[in-house]
N, C-alpha and C positions, 0 to 999 in steps of 0.2 A: 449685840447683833446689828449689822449695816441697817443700813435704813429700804426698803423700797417703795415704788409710788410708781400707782396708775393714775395715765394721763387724761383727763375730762377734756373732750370739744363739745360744744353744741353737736346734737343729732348723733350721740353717742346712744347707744345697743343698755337700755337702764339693766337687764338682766344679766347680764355678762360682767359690767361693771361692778354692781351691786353684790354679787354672789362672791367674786372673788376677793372682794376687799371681807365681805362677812369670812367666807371660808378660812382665807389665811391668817385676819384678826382672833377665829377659834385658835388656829392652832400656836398661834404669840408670836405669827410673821408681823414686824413692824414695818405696816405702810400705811402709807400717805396718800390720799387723792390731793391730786394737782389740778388744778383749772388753767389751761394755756388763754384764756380769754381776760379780760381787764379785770372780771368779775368773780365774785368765788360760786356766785351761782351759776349751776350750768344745767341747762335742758335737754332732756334725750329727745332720741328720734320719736317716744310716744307719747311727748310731753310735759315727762315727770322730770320737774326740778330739783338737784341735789347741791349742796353746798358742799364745796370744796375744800377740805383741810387747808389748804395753802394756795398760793399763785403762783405758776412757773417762774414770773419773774422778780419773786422774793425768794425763791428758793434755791440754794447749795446743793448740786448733787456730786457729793464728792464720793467715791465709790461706790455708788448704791449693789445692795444685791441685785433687785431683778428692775427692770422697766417694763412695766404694764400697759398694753392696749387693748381697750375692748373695743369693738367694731361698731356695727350701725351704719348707718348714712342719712345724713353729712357726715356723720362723727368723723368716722377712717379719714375721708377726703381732708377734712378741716384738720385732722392729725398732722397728713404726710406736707400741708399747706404752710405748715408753722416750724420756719425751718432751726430755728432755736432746739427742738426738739430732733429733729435727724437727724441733728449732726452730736447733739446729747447722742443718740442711739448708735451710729456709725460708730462712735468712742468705746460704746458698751459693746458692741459687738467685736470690736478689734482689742479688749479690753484683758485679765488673764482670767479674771472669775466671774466678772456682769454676765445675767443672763435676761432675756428675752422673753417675755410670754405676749403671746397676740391671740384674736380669737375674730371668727366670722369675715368681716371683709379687711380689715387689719392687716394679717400678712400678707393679703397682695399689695393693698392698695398702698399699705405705710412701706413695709420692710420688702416685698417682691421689689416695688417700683422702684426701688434703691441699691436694688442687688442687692441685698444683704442677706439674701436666703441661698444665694448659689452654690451650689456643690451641695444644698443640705435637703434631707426628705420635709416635706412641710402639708399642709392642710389647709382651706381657707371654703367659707361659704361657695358653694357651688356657682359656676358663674364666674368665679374670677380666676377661674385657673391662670390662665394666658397672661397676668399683671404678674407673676411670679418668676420673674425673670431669672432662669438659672436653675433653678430648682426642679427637686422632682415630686410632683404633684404623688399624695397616699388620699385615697379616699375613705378616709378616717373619721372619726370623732377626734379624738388627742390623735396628735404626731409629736413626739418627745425625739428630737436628734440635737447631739451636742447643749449648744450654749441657748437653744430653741423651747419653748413648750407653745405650741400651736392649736388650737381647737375650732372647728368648724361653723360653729354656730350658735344662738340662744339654748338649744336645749341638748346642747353638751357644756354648756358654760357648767354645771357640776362638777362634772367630771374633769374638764380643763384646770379649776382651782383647784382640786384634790393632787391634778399630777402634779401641780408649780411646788405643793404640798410635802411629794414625793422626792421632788428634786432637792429641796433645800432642807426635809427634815429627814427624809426617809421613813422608808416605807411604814412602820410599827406606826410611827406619828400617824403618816396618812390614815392607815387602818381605824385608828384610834379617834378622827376629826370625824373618816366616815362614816362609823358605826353610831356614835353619838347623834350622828342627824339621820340614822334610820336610812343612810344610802345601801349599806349590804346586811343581808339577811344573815350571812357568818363572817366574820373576819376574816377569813383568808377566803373567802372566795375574787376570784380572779377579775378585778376590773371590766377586763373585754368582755365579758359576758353578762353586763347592764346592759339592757339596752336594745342587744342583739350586736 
């Protein structure tokens, strides 16, 4: 299986991070948290310090499946800051199978600000519609379009892991990660309707 890996800055979103390396590590998605800083420690926006599997710049990313950002701020801002990494992403996204997941202010601030969403439906924390250049804004939890898996915020970060879930194992899998942590009450009940 490829390899993939979410990217840690300072003033990264700890629960959007956290959730989705636990979520995909359940269902035997191999990824890596990357620290784009000197250091493999890296501190979110409320504090909590995590260490980083590796350092951007010891690391090979030679096909990866998916590249991961979770949001927060500073984090987004220090993301889309570190330009090693957007132009890793510009590749991924002009790429024929790399996919994308972002969550909270992510999609604007890293992948809007860059075009990279244009033509495609997308999602981002409220507030940053307008950095989404191109795109057209869904007032969602997940927006799943093309090469994309997009989620809103801290408390759809669940549900965001689960689709990245959906996208690369398919659906049974996801059913299978969700039901084990007690997200749906039946297995085939219909995502959209967690939540409201």
């Amino acid at each position: 299986m490829k390899e993939s890996f979410l990217f840690l800055a300072d003033g990264f979103e700890e629960v959007e991070a956290l959730t989705a390396v636990d979520v995909l590590r359940r269902a035997g998605i191999n990824v890596k948290t990357v620290s784009i800083t000197s250091s493999q420690l890296v501190t979110g926006t409320h504090g909590i310090t995590v260490k980083a599997d590796v350092l951007y710049d010891s690391t090979h990313f030679t096909d990866p499946a998916w590249l991961i950002l979770p949001g927060g701020l500073p984090g987004a801002d220090n993301l889309h800051d570190f330009a090693p990494l957007v132009g890793l992403l510009r590749r991924q996204a002009e790429s024929e199978s790399g996919r994308i997941a972002a969550i909270c202010a992510a999609p604007a601030v890293v992948l809007g600000e860059e075009g990279l969403l244009k033509g495609h439906k997308a999602t981002c924390y409220p507030g940053f519609e307008d950095r989404m250049t191109g795109a057209e804004h869904i007032d969602a939890r997940v927006v799943c379009d093309g090469k994309f898996v997009l989620g809103n915020g801290p408390a759809s970060a669940l549900k965001w892991a689960l689709a990245i879930v959906e996208k690369e194992l398919g659906e049974e899998k996801m059913f299978n990660i969700a039901n084990q942590m007690l997200f749906y009450p039946k297995s085939t009940e219909n995502p959209d309707n967690i939540f409201g």
